[in-house]
C-alpha positions as a printed NumPy array, in Angstrom:
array([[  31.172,  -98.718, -140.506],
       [  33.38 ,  -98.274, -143.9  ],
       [  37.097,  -97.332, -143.828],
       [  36.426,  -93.68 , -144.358],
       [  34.324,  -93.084, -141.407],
       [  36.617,  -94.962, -139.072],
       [  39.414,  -93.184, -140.16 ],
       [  37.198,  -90.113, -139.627],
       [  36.359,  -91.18 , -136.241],
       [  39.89 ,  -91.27 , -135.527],
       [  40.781,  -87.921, -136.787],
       [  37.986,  -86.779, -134.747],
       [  38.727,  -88.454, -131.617],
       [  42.376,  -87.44 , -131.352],
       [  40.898,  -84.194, -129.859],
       [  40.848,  -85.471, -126.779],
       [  44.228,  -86.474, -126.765],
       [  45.876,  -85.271, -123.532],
       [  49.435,  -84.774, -124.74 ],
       [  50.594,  -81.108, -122.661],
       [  54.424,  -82.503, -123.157],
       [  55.255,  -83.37 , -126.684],
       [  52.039,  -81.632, -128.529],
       [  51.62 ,  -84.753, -130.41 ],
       [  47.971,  -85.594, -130.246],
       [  47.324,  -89.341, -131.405],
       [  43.634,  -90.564, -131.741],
       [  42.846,  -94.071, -132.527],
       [  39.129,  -95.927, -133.593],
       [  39.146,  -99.678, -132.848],
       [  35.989, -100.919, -134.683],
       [  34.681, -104.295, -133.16 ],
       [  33.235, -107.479, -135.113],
       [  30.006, -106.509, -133.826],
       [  30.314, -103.138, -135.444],
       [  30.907, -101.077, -132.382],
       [  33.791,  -98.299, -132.326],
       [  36.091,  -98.036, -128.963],
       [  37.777,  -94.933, -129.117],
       [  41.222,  -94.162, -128.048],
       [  43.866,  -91.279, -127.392],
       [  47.373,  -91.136, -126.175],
       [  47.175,  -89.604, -122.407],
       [  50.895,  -88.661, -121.452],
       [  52.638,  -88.215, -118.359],
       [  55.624,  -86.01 , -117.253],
       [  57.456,  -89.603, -116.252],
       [  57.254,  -90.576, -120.415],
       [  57.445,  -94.147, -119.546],
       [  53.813,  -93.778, -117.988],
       [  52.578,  -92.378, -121.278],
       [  49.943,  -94.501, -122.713],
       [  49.056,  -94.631, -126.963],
       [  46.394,  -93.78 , -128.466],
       [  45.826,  -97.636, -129.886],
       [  46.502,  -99.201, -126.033],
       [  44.077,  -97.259, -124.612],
       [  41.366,  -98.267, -127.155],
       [  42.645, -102.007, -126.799],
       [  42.322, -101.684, -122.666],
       [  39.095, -100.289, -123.18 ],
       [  37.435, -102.734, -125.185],
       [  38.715, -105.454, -122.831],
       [  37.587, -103.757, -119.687],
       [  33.935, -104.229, -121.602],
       [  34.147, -107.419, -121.951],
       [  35.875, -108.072, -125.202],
       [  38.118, -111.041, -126.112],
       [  40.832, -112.174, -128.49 ],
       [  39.396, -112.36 , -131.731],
       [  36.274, -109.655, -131.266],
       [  38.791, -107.131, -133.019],
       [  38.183, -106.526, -136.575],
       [  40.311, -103.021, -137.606],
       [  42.017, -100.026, -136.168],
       [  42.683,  -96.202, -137.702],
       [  45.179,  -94.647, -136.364],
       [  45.467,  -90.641, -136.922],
       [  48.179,  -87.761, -136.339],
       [  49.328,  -84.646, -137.696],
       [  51.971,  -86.141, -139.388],
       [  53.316,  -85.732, -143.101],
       [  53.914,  -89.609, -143.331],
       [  51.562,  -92.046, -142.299],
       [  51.665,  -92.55 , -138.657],
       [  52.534,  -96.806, -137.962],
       [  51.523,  -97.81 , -134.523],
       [  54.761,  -98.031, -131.899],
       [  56.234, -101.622, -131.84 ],
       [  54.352, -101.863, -128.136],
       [  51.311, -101.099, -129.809],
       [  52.041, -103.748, -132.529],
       [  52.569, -106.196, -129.489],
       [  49.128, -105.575, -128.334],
       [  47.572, -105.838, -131.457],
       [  49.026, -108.989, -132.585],
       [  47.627, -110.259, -129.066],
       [  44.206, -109.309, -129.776],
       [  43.877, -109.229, -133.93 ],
       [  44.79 , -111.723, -136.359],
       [  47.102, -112.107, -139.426],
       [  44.338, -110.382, -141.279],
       [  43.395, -107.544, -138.523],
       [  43.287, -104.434, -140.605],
       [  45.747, -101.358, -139.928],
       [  44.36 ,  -97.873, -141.662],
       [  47.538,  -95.56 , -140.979],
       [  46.328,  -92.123, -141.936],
       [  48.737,  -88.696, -141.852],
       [  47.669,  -84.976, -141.489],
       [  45.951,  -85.176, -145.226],
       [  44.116,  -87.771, -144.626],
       [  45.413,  -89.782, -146.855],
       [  44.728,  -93.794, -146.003],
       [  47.171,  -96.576, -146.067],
       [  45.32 ,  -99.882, -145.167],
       [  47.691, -102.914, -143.802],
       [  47.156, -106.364, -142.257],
       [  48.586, -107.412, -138.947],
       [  50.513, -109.79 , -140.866],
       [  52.597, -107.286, -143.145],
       [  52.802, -104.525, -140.229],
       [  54.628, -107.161, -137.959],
       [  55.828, -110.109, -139.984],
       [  57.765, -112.04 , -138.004],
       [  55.211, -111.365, -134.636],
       [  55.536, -113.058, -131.176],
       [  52.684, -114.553, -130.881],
       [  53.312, -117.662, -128.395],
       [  54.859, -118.643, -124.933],
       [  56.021, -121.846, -124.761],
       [  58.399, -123.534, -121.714]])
């Protein structure tokens, strides 16, 4: 799958976002090293805190089938937005977890315009160890 049609996928996907409190529909594609696509959505909750991202979701789902650190090649992200829409700093957390320094970011905004970033630049100084 080429950066256009995951960032298409995306678009597409953030459909299904179930967002009845802020009307801010989020829709991410996670493509796998194997080629496959996990999609994802933000599903909110009237207690925010239980609100999950669009990007979680996709991550949670491709571990529930059996994926493992280091399957995960890229991720679009897409929103209505006029600026291109950077994954929330829990997100990043997650994705620094499962991607490497080189996992691909493709933040997208309402034009669908495409702004591609590593892991690496989108959270430079990442924690990425537990030590004690």
């Amino acid at each position: 799958m080429n950066q256009q049609q995951l960032v298409e996928r995306a678009r597409q996907v953030k459909e299904n976002a179930y967002s009845p409190y802020s009307n801010f529909r989020v829709g991410a594609a996670l493509l796998m090293k194997d080629g496959t696509v996990i999609d994802g959505v933000n599903v909110e909750n009237v207690s925010f805190g239980a609100t999950n991202c669009a990007e979680r979701t996709a991550i949670f789902t491709a571990v529930a089938q059996g994926y493992k650190k280091g399957d995960f090649e890229a991720v679009a992200v897409s929103g209505d937005t006029v600026d291109f829409l950077p994954p929330c700093s829990i997100c990043r957390q997650v994705l620094v977890e499962f991607g490497g320094p080189d996992f691909k970011v493709l933040l997208t905004n309402g034009n669908a315009d495409v702004k591609e970033v590593t892991l690496d630049e989108l959270v430079p100084l990442a924690f990425t160890e537990l030590e004690m």
